[in-house]
Structure formats: structure tokens, C-alpha cells
C-alpha positions in Angstrom: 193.2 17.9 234.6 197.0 19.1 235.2 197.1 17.1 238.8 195.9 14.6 241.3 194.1 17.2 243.3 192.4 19.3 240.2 191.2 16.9 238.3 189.5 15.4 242.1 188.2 18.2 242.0 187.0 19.4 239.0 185.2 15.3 238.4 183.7 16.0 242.2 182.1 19.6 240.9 181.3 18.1 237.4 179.8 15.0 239.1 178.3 15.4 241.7 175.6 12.4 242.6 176.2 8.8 241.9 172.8 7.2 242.0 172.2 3.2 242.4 169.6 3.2 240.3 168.2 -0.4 240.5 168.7 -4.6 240.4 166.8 -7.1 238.1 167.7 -10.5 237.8 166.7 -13.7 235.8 167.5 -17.5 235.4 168.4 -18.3 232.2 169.5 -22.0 230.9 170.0 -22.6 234.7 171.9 -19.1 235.6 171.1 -16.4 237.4 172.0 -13.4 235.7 172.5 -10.2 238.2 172.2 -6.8 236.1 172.6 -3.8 238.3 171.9 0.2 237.0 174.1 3.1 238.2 174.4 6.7 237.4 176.7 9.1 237.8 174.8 12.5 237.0 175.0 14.1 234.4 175.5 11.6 232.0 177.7 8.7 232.6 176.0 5.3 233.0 177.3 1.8 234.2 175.7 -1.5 233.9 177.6 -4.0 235.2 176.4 -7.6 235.0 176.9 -11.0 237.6 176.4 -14.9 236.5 176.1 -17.5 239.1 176.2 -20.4 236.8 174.2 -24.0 237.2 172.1 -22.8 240.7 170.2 -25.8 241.7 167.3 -26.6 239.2 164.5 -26.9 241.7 165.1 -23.0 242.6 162.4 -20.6 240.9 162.1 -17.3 240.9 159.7 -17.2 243.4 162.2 -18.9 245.4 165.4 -16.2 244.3 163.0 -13.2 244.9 163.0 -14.3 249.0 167.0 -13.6 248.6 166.3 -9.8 247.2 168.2 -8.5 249.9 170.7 -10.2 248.9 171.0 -9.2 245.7 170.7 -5.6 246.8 174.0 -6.0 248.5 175.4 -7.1 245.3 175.1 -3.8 244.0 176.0 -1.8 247.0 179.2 -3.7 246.8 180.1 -2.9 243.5 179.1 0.7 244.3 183.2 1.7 245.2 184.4 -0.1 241.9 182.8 2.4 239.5 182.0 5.4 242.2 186.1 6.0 242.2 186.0 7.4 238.7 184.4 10.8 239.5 184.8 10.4 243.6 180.9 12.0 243.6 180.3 13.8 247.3 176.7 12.1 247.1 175.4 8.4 246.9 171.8 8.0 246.4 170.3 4.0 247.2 167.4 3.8 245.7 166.3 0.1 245.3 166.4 -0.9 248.3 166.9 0.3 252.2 169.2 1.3 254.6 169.1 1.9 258.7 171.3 4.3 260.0 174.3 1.9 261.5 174.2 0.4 258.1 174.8 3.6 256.3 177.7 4.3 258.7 178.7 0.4 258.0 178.9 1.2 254.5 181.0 4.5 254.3 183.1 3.5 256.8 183.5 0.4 254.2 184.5 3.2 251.8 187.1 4.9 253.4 188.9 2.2 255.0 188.7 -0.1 251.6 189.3 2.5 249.6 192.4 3.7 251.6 194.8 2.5 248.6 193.2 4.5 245.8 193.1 7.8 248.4 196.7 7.4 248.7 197.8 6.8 245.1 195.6 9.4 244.2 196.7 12.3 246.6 192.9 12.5 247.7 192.0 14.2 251.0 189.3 11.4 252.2 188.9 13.7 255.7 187.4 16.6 253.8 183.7 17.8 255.4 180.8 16.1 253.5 183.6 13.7 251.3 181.0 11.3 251.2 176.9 11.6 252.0 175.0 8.6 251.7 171.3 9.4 251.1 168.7 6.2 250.9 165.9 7.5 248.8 163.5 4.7 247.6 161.6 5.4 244.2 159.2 2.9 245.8 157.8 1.9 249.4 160.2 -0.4 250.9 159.8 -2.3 253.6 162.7 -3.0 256.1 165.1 -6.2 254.7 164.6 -8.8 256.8 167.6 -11.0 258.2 166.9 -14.6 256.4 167.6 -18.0 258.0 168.4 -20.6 255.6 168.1 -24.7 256.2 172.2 -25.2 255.0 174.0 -28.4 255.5 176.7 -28.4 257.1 179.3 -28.0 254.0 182.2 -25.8 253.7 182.7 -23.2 250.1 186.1 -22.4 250.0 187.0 -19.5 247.7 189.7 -20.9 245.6 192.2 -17.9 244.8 195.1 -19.7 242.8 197.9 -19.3 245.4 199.2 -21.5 248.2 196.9 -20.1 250.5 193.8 -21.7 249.7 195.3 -25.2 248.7 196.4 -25.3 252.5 192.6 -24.3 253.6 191.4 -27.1 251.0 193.7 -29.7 252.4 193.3 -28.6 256.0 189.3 -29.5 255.2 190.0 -32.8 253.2 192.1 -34.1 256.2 189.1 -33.6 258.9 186.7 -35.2 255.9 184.5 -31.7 255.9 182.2 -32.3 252.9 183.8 -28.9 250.6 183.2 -26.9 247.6 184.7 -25.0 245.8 183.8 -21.1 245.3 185.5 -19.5 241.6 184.7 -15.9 240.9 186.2 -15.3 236.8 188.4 -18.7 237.4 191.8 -18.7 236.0 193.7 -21.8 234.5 195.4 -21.8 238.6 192.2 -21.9 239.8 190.6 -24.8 237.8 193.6 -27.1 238.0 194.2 -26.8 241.7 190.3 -27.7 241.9 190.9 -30.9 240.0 193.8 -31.7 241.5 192.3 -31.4 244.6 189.4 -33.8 243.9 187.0 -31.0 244.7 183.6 -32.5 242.6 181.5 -29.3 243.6 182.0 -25.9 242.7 180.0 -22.5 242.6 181.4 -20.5 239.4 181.0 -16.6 239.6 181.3 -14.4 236.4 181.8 -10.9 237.5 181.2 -8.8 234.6 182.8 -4.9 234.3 181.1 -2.6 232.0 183.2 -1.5 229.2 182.0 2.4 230.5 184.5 1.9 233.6 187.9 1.0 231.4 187.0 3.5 228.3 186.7 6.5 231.5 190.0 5.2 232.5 191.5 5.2 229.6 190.5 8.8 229.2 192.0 9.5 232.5 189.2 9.8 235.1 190.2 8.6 238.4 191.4 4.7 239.1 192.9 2.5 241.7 192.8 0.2 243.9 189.2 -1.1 245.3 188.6 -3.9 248.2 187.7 -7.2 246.1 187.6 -9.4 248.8 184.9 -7.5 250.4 183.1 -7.7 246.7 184.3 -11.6 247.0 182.6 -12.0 250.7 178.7 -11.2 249.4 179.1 -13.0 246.5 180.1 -15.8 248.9 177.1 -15.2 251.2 174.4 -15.2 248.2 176.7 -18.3 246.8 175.9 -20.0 250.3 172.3 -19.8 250.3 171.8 -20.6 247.0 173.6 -23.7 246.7 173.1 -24.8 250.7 176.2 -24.3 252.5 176.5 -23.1 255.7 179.6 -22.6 256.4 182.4 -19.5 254.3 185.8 -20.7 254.7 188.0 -18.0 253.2 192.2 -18.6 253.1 193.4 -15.0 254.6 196.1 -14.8 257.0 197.0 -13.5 260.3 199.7 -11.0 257.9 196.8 -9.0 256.3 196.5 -6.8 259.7 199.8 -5.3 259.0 199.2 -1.9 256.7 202.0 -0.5 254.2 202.1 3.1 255.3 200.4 6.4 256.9 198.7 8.7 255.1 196.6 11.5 256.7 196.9 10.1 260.2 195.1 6.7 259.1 197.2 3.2 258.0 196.4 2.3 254.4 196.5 -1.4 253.9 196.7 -2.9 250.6 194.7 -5.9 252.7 192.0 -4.2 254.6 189.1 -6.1 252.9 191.1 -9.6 254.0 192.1 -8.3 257.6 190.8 -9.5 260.8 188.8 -6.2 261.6 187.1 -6.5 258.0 186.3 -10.3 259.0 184.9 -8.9 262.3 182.9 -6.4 260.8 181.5 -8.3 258.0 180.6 -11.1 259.8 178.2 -8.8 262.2 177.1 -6.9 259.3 175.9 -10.5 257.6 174.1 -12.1 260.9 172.8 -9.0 261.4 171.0 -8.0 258.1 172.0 -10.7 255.8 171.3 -14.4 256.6 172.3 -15.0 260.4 173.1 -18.8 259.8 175.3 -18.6 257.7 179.2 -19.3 259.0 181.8 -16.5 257.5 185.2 -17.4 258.7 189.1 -17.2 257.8 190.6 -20.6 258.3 194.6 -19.7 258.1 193.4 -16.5 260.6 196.3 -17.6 263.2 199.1 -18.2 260.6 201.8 -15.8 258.9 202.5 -16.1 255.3 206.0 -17.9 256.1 204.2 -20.4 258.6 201.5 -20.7 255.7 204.5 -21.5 253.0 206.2 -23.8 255.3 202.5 -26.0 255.2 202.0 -25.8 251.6 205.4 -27.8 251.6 203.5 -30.5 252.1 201.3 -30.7 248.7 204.1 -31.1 246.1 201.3 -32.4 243.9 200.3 -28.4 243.6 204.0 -27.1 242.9 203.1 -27.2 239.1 199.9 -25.8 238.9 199.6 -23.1 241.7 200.3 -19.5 241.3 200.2 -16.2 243.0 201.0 -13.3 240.6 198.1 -11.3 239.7 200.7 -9.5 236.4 201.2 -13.1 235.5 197.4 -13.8 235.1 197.1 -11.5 233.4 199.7 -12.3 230.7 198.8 -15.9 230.5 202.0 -16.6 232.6 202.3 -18.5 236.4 204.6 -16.0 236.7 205.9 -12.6 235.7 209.4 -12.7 237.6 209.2 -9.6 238.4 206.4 -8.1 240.9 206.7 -7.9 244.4 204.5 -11.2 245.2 206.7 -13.2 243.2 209.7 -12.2 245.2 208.0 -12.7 248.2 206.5 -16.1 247.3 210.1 -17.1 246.0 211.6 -15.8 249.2 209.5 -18.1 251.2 210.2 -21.2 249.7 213.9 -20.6 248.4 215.0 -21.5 252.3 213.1 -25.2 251.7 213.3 -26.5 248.0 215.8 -27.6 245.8 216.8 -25.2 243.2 215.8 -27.8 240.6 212.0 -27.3 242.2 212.1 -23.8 242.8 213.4 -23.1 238.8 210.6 -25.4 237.8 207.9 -23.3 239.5 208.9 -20.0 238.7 210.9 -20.6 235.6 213.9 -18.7 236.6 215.9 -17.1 239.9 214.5 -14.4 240.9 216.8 -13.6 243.2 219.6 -12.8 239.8 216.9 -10.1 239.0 218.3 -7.2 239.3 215.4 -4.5 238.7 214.0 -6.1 242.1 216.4 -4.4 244.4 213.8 -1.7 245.5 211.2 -4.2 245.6 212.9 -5.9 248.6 213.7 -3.3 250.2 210.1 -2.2 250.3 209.4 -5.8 251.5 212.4 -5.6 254.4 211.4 -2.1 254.9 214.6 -0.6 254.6 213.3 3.0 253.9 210.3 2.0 251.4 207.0 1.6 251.9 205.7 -1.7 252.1 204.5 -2.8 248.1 200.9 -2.5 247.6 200.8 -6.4 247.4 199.3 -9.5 249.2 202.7 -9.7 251.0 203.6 -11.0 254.4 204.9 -8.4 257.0 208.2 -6.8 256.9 209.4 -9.0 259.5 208.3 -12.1 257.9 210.0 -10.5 255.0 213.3 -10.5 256.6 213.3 -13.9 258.4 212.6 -15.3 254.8 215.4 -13.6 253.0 217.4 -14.4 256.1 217.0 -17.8 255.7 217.5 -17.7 252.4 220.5 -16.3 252.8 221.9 -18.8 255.1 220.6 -21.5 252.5 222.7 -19.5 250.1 226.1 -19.3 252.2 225.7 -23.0 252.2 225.5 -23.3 248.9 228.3 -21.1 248.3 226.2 -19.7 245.4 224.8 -16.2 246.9 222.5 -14.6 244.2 222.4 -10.8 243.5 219.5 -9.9 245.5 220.7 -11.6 248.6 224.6 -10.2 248.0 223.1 -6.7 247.4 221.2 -6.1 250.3 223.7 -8.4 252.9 226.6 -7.7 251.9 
């Protein structure tokens, strides 16, 4: 496996069918415990595992068994998550079925989702047969009916750590909507803004990767970037049903339609899975073949990033707990200082704070780091791609550093970033 394009295609030769196998489920001690079986032929298997914890305690089986289809959709959605390490020309379904504009739905899902991981991985997604979806049940299934649900009117808001979602919370809270909160693996962020926020009901997700997946990366099979909040959005729907909500407010923005750059005549966004055409598409797919009641929507859908930052002004009682950087989470850290979001996040509130406030968020200026100088140029998009990011647009980009900017000159303190790329 010398390079990008041999080892795609020696994993493609060497494995050539992915199969989703099949879906069982259980409650246990009042969860409901998702297991799902994949294969990827010869002889690589994958069983990754989902948790919805506390579901209601007058719910049966009998009674989870009517949301089957449901479930089923679980697993086709975590198809692209563990389907990436060998890139296999051929998916089989078997548990469950599939019309023709589904199929279509669902590699079209694929490609666009998956646009990212093509890019980073040099892979030619327009090749003849790149992907064949067969749906070959091992039993007689009948067509999946589209269930109707009797929700109340609530609101589950998927609670993401960042600013974003404490302005959809206290958006809600101000027109007295009855909410909940929806936390898939939650984070220290997402707890705290949660109880900050006075938010007495939540739906808690654990989404479980198998081992398999990381020891194949490890040993260098393929990896990259996969659409989670497409994997978020039918975990939402399920969520919904089972706890008796009718209405998804998600927290994505009006700059997720902007892409980071071309690649084989097609716009790869880092965001597809939160842009407006996913939200389009997905809520169609859902009232057309998933539960038609049920209210999937982006609250923030008109706002930029900056116009969302300006709003989150407003909740100072979140400065201390909220946080954005995905490298940070992962370190334990609000913030690692030095990715692309926490420039960007910085940038849009360095025009508005104190410096007092904005050293006490991030713990230091991240404007002085140096090693971020290519980072913002990407972000201005001064011959750089856009960072692969949950970042506003480039033009959002430069208003903020604009204004920061001016708030510098002010000052009469102008930082290195700033200096560097002004003048």
C-alpha cells in the first residue's frame, strides 16, 4: 500500500462486498441496547453497539418491535462509518428493505457525505459501478411502513457543546416551548450547559465504535471524515418517538451551505450532513418512510455564524462552561488554542468582549499564536482552502477579523495574527 490510489485499490479488489448482516435489540435495566452485524467479505467483521438510556418504563418490546424500521435505519446509517475502511464496490441490505428512490436516497447520501474522506483520500468517487447497492433479504420482508406517532408537542434539542445550541435552547426557553435535551456520548460541555440551562429532561445516546474499526486504522486501511450529523438526525428521529416528542430542533446555520473546495467537478463540504439541502432531503426521506409526524427542523437556519456569536452574547452565564473544539474534547481541554474552530470562535467574539473575558474562556490569545497563520488564511481564503471545520464562510471570516482588527487599532495592542495578515 505505497499510495492513496493503490492501496483504494488493492482494499476495493481484496474486499469486495460489505454485507449488513442484521439488527437485534433488547431492554435491559430500562435501556434499549441496539447491536447491529456487518461484514466486509472475506473476513473482517464489525459489531457496533447503540444505548438509548432510561426509555419510558411503560414501553415493551412488543411496543419497540412496531419501531423496527426504525432501527433498521440505525444501521444503514452507520453503514459509511465502517464501509470507508476497504471502500467495497458492493453493499448488500439484508435485514430489512429498500424501494428504488430509497436506494438512490441512500448512495447519493454516500457520495455527497462522504465527499471529505474522497478528497483526503485522493479517491475517484465518479468511477463506473463505485458503489452498487443490492437489497437482498435472507427473509420475506414486507414493505416498512411510514409510522404516525401520538407526540406532544415538545421540542428535543441536540445539545452539541458550542454556542450554537445554547442560542436554540434559549431561543425555546424564551417562547416557554416545553424542551429536552438530546446527548449522543455527552461531554463535560454538554452536561453543564444542560444544567445551566435548567433543562430537567434529557434523551442520553451512547454510540458505541467497535474496536475492529480503530485497530484497521491503525494498520492503515482507509479513514476519514464521515457525516455524523446525518448519524445524529436518525438517532434523533428514533429518540422522538420513543420518548414522545414531536418536534427535532437541531442548532445548524445558514453558513453550513458554503463548501471548502472543488474536487472532481463536485463542492466538498466539511458540513454537508448539517446543510440546508441535507435538511431538505432528510426531512422528505423521514415523512416519507420514517414516521411522517414527526417535526425535523434547523432553528438558527437563517443566521451566519457571526450573527449567531453576536446572540450568544447574551447568555454570559454559558461563557465558562461552553466549548467548541472537537481536539480539545478530546484532550480533556475547553480548548486546544490551536485548531481552526478555535480561531474562528475567538475571531467572533474578540470584536465584543473584554480581553479579561475572552482570556478567561479560552485561556490565552490566540491571536499571539503564531503556528495559526495558515489557518486564517484558509479561513480568509487568501489562497487556502477553506479548513475542514465547522467554520463560518470566508466572508464571515473576514468581517470578523476585520473587526477585530479595528477593536485592536483601538486598543493600540494589535496581536500577531492580525499585524501579519493586515499589515
Amino acid at each position: 500500500m505505497q499510495n492513496y490510489k493503490s492501496k483504494f485499490k488493492i482494499l476495493r479488489k481484496k474486499y469486495s462486498k460489505f454485507v449488513y448482516q442484521n439488527y437485534f435489540y433488547r431492554i435491559s435495566k430500562r435501556n434499549l441496547e441496539i447491536f447491529f452485524d456487518f461484514r466486509i467479505e472475506p473476513d473482517i467483521k464489525f459489531h457496533p453497539k447503540i444505548i438509548i438510556k432510561n426509555i419510558p418504563q411503560k414501553l415493551s418490546i412488543s411496543d419497540i418491535n412496531k419501531f423496527n424500521n426504525l432501527i433498521f435505519h440505525l444501521g444503514l446509517m452507520e453503514i459509511p462509518s465502517y464501509w470507508k475502511a476497504t471502500c467495497s464496490p458492493r453493499i448488500e441490505i439484508w435485514p430489512g428493505f429498500l424501494n428504488s428512490e430509497q436506494t438512490k436516497w441512500w448512495k447519493d447520501l454516500i457520495i455527497r457525505g462522504m465527499g471529505q474522506f474522497f478528497y483526503e483520500n485522493k479517491i475517484d468517487f465518479r468511477e463506473p459501478n463505485f458503489i452498487n447497492i443490492k437489497i437482498t433479504p435472507t427473509l420475506k420482508i414486507n414493505k416498512a411502513k411510514t409510522i404516525s406517532v401520538l407526540s406532544k408537542n415538545k421540542i428535543l434539542v441536540p445539545i452539541g457543546g458550542g454556542k450554537d445550541s445554547i442560542v436554540t435552547l434559549e431561543k425555546l426557553k424564551k417562547r416557554k416551548e416545553k424542551i429536552g435535551c438530546f446527548l449522543v456520548n455527552p461531554t463535560k460541555a454538554m452536561k453543564k450547559i444542560v444544567r445551566v440551562a435548567g433543562i430537567k429532561d434529557s434523551v442520553i445516546v451512547k454510540r458505541e465504535i467497535d474496536p475492529a474499526l480503530l485497530e484497521l486504522n491503525k494498520k492503515g486501511y482507509l479513514n476519514g471524515h464521515t457525516p455524523i450529523t446525518a448519524v445524529f438526525s436518525f438517532l434523533s428521529i428514533l429518540a422522538a418517538v420513543l420518548f414522545n416528542y414531536k418536534n427535532i430542533a437541531f442548532s445548524n446555520e445558514k453558513s453550513a451551505d458554503e463548501g471548502n473546495v472543488r474536487y472532481l467537478g463536485k463542492i466538498i463540504n466539511h458540513q454537508w450532513s448539517k446543510s440546508s439541502e441535507f435538511e431538505r432531503k432528510f426531512k422528505n426521506y423521514c415523512q416519507k418512510y420514517l414516521a411522517k409526524n414527526i417535526n425535523y427542523f434547523s432553528l438558527l437556519r437563517p443566521y451566519t455564524e457571526l450573527e449567531i456569536s453576536k446572540m450568544f452574547l447574551k447568555y454570559p452565564q454559558y461563557f465558562s462552561v461552553f466549548s467548541s473544539c472537537n481536539v480539545g474534547q478530546k484532550t480533556g481541554k475547553r480548548w486546544c488554542g490551536n485548531c481552526p474552530k478555535c480561531l474562528f470562535v475567538y475571531a467572533t467574539l474578540y470584536p465584543f468582549l473584554e480581553r479579561k473575558q475572552l482570556l478567561k474562556i479560552f485561556g490565552t490569545d490566540i491571536f499571539e499564536n503564531r503556528k495559526l497563520l495558515p489557518t486564517m488564511k484558509g479561513l480568509l481564503g487568501q489562497g487556502r482552502p477553506k479548513p475542514f471545520e465547522c467554520v463560518g464562510t470566508k466572508r464571515e471570516s473576514r468581517i470578523a477579523f476585520s473587526l477585530s482588527l479595528k477593536k485592536a487599532q483601538q486598543e493600540r495592542k494589535i496581536p500577531f495574527l492580525l499585524t501579519a495578515t493586515f499589515g
